[in-house]
VEXDO-493429 format. One record per residue: x negated, y, z negated of N, C-alpha, C, CB in turn. Coordinates in steps of 0.1 Angstrom, whole numbers, plus 5000, padded with zeros to 4 digits. Each point is the difference from the previous one (the first is absolute). Glycine has a CB too. Layout:
<pts>
XYZXYZXYZXYZ/...
</pts>
This chain:
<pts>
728836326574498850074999499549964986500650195016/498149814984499849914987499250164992499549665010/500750294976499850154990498749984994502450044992/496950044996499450024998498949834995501650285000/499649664995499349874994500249935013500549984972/499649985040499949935006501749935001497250004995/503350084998501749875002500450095008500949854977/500350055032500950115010501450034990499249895029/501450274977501150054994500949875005499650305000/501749774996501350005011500050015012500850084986/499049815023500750005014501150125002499549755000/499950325013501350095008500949915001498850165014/502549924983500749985009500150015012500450004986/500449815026500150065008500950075009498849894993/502250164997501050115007499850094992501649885009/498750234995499950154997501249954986499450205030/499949914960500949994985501450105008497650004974/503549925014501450055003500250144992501049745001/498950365007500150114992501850024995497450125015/502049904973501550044990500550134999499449844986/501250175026500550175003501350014993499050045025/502150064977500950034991501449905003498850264996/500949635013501149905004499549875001501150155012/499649774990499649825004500650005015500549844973/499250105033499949965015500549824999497750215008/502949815003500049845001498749925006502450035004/496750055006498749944998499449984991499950075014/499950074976499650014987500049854992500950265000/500349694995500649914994499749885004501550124997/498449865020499849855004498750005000501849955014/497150164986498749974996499350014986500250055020/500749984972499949954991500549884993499650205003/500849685007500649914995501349964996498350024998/502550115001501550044998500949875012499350334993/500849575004501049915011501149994996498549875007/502550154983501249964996501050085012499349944971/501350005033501250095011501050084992500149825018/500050154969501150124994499250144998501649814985/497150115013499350174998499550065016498949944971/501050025034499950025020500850065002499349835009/501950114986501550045009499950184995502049734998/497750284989500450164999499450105006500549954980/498450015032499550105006500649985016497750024982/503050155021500350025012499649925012500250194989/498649795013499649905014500349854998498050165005/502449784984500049875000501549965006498149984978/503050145020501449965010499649995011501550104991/497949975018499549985013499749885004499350184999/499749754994499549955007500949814999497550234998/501849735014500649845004499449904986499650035033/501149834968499649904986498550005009502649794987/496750185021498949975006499050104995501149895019/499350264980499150114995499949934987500750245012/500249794979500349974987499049904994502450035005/497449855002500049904998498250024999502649895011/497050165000498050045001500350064987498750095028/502050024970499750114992499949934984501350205019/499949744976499249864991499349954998500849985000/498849955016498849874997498350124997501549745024/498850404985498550044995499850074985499450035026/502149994969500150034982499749874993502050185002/498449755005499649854994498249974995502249915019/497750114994498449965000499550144995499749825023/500650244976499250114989500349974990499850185009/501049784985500650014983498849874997503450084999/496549835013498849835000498950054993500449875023/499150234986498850065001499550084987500550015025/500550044969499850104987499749904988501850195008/499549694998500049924985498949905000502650024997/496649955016498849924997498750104998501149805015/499150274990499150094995499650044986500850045018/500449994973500650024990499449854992502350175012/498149694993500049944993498149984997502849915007/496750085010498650004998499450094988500049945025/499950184973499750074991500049974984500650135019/500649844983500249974985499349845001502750164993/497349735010499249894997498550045003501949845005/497550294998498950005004499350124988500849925029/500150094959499650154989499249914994502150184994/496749865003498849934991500849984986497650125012/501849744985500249924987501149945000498950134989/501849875024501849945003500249894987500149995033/499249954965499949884996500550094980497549835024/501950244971500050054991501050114992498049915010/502850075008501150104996501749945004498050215004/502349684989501149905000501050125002499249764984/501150345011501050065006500750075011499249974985/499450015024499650015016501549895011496550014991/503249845002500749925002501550035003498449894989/502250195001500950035002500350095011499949944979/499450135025500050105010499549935015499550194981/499449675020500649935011501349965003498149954998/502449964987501349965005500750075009500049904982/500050205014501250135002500050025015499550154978/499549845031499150035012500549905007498150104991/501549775005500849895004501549985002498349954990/502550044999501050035004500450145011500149864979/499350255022500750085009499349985012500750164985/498549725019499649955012501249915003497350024997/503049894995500649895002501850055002497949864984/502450275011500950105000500450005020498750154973/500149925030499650095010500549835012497550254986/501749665006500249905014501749965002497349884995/503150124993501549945002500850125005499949824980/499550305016501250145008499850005015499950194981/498549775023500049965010500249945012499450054988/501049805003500949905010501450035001498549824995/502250204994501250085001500150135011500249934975/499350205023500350075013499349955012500350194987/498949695014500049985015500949945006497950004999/502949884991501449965004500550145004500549784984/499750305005502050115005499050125012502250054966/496549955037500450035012499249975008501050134994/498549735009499849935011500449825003498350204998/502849834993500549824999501149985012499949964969/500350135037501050005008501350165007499349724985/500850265022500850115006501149994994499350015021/501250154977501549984993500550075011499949994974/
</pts>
């Protein structure tokens, strides 16, 4: 919706915001991008379930954590005068690497749990 000068806010989001009640959820977590399995494992439903649950339940923490950090990165290459504020740089790098992070944890857990039956 565009404001008073003609520029648009912030885009909605399009999922309902994660309300921060007095616990974390393992939904909670995987929609917020939370993919590592040691921190999965400590919530009660993640014994339940099969490597195949497991395995979605990563790849869509995955792609959110994608989604934050390009997001994330867009913003910051998009702060007026980028150019004028070299210290910015530093804070792509950073962005970068935890994309480049994200891709290599990625191919790793799709090996341990879809490289093969144990």
């Amino acid at each position: 919706m565009a404001d008073e000068f003609g520029e648009f806010s912030e885009r909605q989001p399009k999922s309902k915001p994660v309300a921060m009640g007095g616990f974390m959820t393992l939904e909670k977590a995987v929609e917020m991008g939370e993919y590592r399995p040691e921190y999965l494992s400590t919530f009660p439903q993640w014994a339940s379930l099969n490597s195949y649950l497991r395995w979605n339940l990563i790849r869509q923490a995955i792609k959110n954590r994608r989604r934050f950090l390009m997001v994330n990165y867009a913003e910051t290459f998009n702060i007026l005068d980028f150019s004028l504020k070299p210290e910015m740089k530093k804070v792509m790098t950073n962005i970068e690497k935890q994309i480049e992070s994200l891709q290599k944890d990625e191919e790793r857990l799709r090996l341990e749990y879809m490289g093969g039956e144990k």
